[in-house]
C-alpha positions in Angstrom: 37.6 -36.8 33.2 37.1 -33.6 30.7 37.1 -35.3 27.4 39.7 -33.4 25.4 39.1 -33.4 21.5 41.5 -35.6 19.8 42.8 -33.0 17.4 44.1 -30.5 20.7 45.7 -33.4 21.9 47.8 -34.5 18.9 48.7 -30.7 18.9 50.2 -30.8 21.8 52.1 -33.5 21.4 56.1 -32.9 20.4 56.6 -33.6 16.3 57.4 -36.8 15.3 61.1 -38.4 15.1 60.8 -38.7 11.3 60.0 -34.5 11.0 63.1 -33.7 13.4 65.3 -33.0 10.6 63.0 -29.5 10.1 64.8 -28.5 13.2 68.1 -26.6 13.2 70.4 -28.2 15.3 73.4 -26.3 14.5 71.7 -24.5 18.1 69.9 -26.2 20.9 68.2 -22.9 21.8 67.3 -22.6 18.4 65.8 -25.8 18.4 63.8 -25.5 21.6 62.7 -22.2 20.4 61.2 -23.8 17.4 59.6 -26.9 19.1 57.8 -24.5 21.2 56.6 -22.0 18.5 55.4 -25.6 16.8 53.4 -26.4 20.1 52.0 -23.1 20.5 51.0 -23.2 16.4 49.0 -26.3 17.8 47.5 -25.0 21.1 46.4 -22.2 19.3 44.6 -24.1 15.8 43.0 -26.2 18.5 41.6 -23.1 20.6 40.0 -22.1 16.7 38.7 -25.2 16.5 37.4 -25.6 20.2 35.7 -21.4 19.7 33.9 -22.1 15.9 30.1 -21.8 16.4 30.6 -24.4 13.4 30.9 -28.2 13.9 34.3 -28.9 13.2 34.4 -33.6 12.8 37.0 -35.4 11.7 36.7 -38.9 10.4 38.9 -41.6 9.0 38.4 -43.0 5.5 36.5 -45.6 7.4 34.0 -43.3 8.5 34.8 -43.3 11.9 34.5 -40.2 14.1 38.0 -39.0 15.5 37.3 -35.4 16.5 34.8 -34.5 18.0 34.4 -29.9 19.0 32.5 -28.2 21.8 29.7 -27.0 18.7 29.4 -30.4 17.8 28.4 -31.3 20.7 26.1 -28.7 21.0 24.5 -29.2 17.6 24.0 -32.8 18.0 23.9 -33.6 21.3 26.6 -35.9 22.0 29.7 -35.6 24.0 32.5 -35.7 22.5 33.4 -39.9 24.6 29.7 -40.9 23.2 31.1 -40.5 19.4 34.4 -40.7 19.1 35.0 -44.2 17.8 31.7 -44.6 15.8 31.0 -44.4 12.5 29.5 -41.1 11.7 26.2 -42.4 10.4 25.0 -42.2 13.7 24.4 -38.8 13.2 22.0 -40.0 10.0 18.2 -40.8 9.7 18.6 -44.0 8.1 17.0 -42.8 4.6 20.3 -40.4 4.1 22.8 -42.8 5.1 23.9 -44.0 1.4 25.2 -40.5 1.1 28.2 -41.2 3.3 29.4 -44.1 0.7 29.9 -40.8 -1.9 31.2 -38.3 0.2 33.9 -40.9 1.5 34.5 -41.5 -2.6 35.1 -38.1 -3.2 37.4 -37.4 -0.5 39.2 -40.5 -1.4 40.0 -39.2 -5.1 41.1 -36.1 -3.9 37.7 -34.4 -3.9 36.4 -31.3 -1.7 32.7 -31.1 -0.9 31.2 -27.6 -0.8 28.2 -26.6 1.1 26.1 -29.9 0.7 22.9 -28.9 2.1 21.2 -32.5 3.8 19.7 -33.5 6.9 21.3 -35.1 10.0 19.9 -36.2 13.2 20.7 -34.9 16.8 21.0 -37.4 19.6 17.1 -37.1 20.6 15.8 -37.6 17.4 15.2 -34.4 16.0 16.4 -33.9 12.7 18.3 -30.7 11.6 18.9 -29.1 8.2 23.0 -29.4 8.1 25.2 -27.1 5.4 28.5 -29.5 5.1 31.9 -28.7 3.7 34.2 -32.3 4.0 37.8 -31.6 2.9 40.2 -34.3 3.1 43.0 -34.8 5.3 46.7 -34.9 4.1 49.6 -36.6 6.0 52.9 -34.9 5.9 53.8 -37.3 2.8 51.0 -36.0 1.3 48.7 -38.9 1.7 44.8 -38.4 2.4 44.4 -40.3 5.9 40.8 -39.0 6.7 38.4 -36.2 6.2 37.6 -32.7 8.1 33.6 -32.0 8.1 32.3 -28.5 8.8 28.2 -29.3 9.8 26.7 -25.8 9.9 23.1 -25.7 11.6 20.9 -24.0 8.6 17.1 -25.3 10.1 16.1 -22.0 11.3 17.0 -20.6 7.8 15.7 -23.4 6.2 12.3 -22.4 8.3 12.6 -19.1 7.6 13.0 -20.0 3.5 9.6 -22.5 4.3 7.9 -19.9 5.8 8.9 -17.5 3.0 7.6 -19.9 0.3 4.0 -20.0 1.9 3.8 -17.2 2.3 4.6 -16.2 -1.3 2.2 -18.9 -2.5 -0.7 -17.7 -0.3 0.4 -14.3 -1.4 -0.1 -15.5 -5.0 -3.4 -17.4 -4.2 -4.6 -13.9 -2.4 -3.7 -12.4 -5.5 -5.5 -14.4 -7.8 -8.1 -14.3 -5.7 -8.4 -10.7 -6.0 -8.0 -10.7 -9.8 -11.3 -13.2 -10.1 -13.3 -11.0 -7.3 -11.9 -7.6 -9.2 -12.9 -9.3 -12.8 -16.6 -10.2 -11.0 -16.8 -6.6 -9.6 -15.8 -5.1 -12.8 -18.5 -6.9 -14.6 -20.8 -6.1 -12.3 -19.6 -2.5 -12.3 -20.0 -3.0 -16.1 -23.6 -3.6 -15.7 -24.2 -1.3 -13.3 -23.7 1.5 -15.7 -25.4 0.6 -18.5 -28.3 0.3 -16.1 -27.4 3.3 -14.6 -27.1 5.1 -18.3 -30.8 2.9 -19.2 -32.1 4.6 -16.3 -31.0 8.0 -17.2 -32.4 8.0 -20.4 -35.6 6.7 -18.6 -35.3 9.6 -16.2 -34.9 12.4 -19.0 -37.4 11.1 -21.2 -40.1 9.2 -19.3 -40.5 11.1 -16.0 -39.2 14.6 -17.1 -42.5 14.2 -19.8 -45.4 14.1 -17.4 -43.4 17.0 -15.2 -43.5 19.3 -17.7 -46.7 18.2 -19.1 -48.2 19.3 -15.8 -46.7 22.3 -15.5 -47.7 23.3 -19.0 -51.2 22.6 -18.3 -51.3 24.4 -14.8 -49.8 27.4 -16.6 -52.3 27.3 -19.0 -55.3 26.8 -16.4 -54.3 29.5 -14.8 -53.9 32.0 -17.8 -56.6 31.0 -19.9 -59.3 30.7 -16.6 -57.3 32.3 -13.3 -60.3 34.7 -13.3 -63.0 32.0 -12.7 -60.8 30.6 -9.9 -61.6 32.1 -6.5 -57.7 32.8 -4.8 -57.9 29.5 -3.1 -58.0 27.6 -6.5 -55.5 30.1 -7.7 -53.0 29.5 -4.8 -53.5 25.8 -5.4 -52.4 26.6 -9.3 -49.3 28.0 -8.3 -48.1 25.3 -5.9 -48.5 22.9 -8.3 -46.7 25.5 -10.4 -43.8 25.4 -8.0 -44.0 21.6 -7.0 -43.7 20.5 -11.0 -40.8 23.5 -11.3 -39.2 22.0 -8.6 -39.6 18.3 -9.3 -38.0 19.1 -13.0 -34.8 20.8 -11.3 -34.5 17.7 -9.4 -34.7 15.8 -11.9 -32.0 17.5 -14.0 -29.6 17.6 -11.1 -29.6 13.9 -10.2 -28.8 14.0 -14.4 -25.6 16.2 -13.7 -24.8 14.1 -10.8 -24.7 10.5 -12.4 -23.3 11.9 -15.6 -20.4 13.5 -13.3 -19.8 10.0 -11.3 -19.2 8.2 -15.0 -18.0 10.6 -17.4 -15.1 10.4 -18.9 -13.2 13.6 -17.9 -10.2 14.6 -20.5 -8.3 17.6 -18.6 -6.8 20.8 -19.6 -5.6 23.9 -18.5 -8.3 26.3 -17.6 -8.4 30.1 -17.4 -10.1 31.3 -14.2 -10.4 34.8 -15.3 -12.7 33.9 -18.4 -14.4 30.8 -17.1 -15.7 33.4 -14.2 -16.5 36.4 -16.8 -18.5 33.9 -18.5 -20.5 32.2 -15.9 -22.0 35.3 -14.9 -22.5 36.6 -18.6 -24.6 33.7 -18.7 -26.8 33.2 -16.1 -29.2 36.2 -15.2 -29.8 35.6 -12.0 -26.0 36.7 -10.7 -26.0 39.7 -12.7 -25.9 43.4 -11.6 -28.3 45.2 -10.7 -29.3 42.1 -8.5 -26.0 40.7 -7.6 -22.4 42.6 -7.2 -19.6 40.3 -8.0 -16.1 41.8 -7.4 -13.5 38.9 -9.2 -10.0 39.9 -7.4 -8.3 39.2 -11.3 -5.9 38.2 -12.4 -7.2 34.5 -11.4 -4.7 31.5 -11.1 -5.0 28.8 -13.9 -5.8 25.3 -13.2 -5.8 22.2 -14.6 -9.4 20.1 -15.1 -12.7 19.2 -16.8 -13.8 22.8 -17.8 -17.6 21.4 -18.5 -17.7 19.9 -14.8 -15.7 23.3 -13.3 -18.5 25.2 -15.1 -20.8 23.5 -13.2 -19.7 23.7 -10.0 -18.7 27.5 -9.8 -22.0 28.5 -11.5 -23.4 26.2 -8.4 -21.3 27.9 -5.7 -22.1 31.4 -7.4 -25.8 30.6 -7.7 -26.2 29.5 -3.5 -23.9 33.1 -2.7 -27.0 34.8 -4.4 -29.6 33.1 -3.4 -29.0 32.7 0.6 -28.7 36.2 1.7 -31.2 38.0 4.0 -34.5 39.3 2.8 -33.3 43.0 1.1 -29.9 42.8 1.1 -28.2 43.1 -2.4 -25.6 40.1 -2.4 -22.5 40.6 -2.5 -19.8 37.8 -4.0 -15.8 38.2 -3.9 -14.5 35.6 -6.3 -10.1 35.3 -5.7 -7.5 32.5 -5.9 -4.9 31.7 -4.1 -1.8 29.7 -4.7 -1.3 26.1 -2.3 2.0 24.3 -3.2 0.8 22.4 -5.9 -2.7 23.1 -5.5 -4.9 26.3 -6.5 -7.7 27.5 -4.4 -10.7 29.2 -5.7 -12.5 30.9 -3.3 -16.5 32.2 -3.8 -17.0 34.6 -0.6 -20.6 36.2 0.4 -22.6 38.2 2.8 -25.4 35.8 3.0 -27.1 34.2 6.1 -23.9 31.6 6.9 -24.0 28.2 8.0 -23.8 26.9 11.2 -21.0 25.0 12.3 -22.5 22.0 12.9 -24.3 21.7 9.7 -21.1 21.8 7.4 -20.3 18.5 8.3 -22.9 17.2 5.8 -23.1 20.5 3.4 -22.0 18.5 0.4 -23.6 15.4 1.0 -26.4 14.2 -1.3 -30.1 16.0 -0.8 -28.7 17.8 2.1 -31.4 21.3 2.7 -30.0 23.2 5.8 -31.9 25.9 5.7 -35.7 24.8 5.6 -37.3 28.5 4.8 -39.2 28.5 1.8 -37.5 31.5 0.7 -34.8 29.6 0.0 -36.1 26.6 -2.2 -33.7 24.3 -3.5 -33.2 20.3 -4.6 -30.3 19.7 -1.8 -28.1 18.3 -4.8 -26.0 21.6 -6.2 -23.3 21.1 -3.4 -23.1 17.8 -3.9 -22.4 17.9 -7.4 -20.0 20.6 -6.5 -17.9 17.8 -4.9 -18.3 15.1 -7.2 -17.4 17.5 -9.9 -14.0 18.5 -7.3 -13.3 15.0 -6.6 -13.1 13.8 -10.5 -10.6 16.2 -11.0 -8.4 15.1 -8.4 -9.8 18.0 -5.9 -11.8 18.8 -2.7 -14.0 21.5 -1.7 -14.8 23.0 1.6 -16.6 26.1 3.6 -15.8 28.5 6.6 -18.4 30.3 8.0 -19.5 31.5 11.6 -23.1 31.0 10.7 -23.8 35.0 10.9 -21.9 37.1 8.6 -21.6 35.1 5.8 -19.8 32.3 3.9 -16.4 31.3 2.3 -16.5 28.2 0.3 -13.3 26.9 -1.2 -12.6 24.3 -4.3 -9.2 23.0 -4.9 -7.9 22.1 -8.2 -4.1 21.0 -9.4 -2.1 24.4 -10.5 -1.0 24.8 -13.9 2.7 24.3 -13.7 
């Protein structure tokens, strides 16, 4: 037989004699009409209590298990004939079960439990994390006969609330981990510039001596006794001439380079028009008659190092007029144009070009893609170039079709 919870079957049994007097029985229709509203009142609180995804017990002041609903059953395991009858510390490991002693206190005195979060035990063994609520159960003289238990199944939220808490503590572990490793790295980085700034001294002083040293003296050989020399000795004069030149501008570029990757850069708004005007004022070799420079002016500000910008527009200006073919006049177009927040400057020439599929390494360190000895150079200028774009929050880049000449770009932030 279909074990019928004992709380649907006292509701659907007729009141008792000693409530009858509730009834108005100046009407028998009027009574009947009430005794069924009063039995539907009571099918209808045990259909709630049958439909609750909640476990919905009640007990006697005893302990015992009275009620018994379908989620019960489904939480714990037990039907509802297995329990009814027992005391509820079935449902208890046996190190919880002197809570039962209090809550039955409580609910003797009058007491509600709310939400008492413990752990209770399911019929094979497994142990669930239970929210309770235990509110006691009135007669109609008022008198507390028993207690109603609400067992909520919180073990997947508990879980979740587990798993949370690990993974907050690796989390914190990672972190700390990352602070030691980023203090180490620091240091390290730490030491790595003072070498770095060691060795650059070393590099200016130490190396750039003998360079120059030999190049003085080869200039002097060749002045004070080139007419001894036959032109063999005399052509070996000059490469060493060019090699020591050479060798010194190398030097002072990887200078620029590793003073760009560690300087402290303190930005400012910077005015295109005169930066430009001045660049070519000072440099010779980008001046007319040997070199036409149009500058499409009023140029756009822009915000950054104006000793690093120097040095990279002076750079892009000095490759426009030095890679052109053999007795053409170079021509450079120097314009800006506005990006959303961004500025472009953009150096365009009638040089040789670049082929496509050496742009893809232009601006990397000693990067020479042009090996004719017309056009000498220490494979470092674009480089810097980018390191100098990068520090102030830029980029650089170059369009060419390898034939007709090239357009190189540097963005910088606008001035807003």
């Amino acid at each position: 037989m279909d074990p019928q919870p004992e709380l649907t079957k006292q509701a659907t049994q007729p009141p008792p004699a000693s409530h009858l007097h509730l009834f108005d029985r100046s009407s028998p229709q009027k009574e009947l009409a009430q005794c069924n509203r009063a039995v539907e009142d009571a099918h209808r609180l045990a259909a709630i209590v049958e439909s609750s995804d909640d476990a919905i017990i009640a007990k006697d002041l005893n302990g015992i298990i009275m009620n018994w609903n379908r989620a019960a059953e489904r939480i714990f395991g037990y039907a509802a004939e297995e329990v009814i009858g027992k005391p509820v510390t079935i449902l208890m490991p046996p190190e919880r079960e002197n809570e039962e002693p209090g809550i039955l206190r409580r609910i003797r005195s009058g007491e509600r439990v709310d939400h008492y979060e413990t752990v209770r035990r399911r019929k094979d063994g497994t142990l669930l994390d239970i929210s309770l609520t235990v509110s006691p159960i009135r007669n109609a003289e008022g008198q507390i006969v028993g207690a109603s238990k609400i067992a909520r199944d919180i073990t997947e939220r508990k879980r979740a609330d587990r798993e949370l808490r690990e993974m907050r503590d690796e989390l914190a572990r990672a972190n700390e981990d990352l602070e030691r490793r980023v203090e180490e790295r620091t240091a390290s980085l730490t030491e790595a510039i003072a070498q770095m700034e060691e060795f650059s001294y070393s590099v200016s002083h130490d190396l750039r001596a003998p360079v120059r040293a030999m190049h003085a003296y080869a200039q002097a050989l060749i002045e004070d006794y080139g007419e001894r020399l036959d032109e063999e000795g005399r052509d070996f004069l000059q490469r060493i001439l060019r090699g020591s030149s050479r060798m010194d501008r190398l030097i002072q570029d990887v200078l620029v380079y590793s003073r760009l990757a560690r300087a402290d850069l303190h930005f400012s708004q910077i005015n295109l028009d005169r930066l430009v005007m001045e660049i070519v004022q000072n440099y010779p070799d980008i001046q007319p008659p040997k070199v036409q420079v149009d500058v499409a002016q009023p140029l756009l500000g822009v915000v950054g190092h104006e000793p690093s910008l120097v040095q990279a527009v002076s750079n892009l200006l000095g490759n426009a007029a030095k890679f052109v073919a053999p007795g053409t006049t170079p021509h450079i177009r120097v314009s800006t144009e506005r990006r959303g927040r961004l500025v472009r400057l953009w150096v365009e020439d009638n040089g040789i070009g670049i082929k496509r599929e050496h742009q893809s390494r232009l601006f990397g360190m000693f990067q020479r893609v042009h090996a004719d000895r017309r056009y000498e150079g220490t494979g470092i200028g674009l480089a810097i170039v980018r390191k100098a774009a990068e520090r102030m929050g830029g980029r650089v880049g170059v369009e060419s079709d390898g034939i007709s000449g090239s357009r190189f770009w540097l963005e910088l932030p606008a001035v807003d």
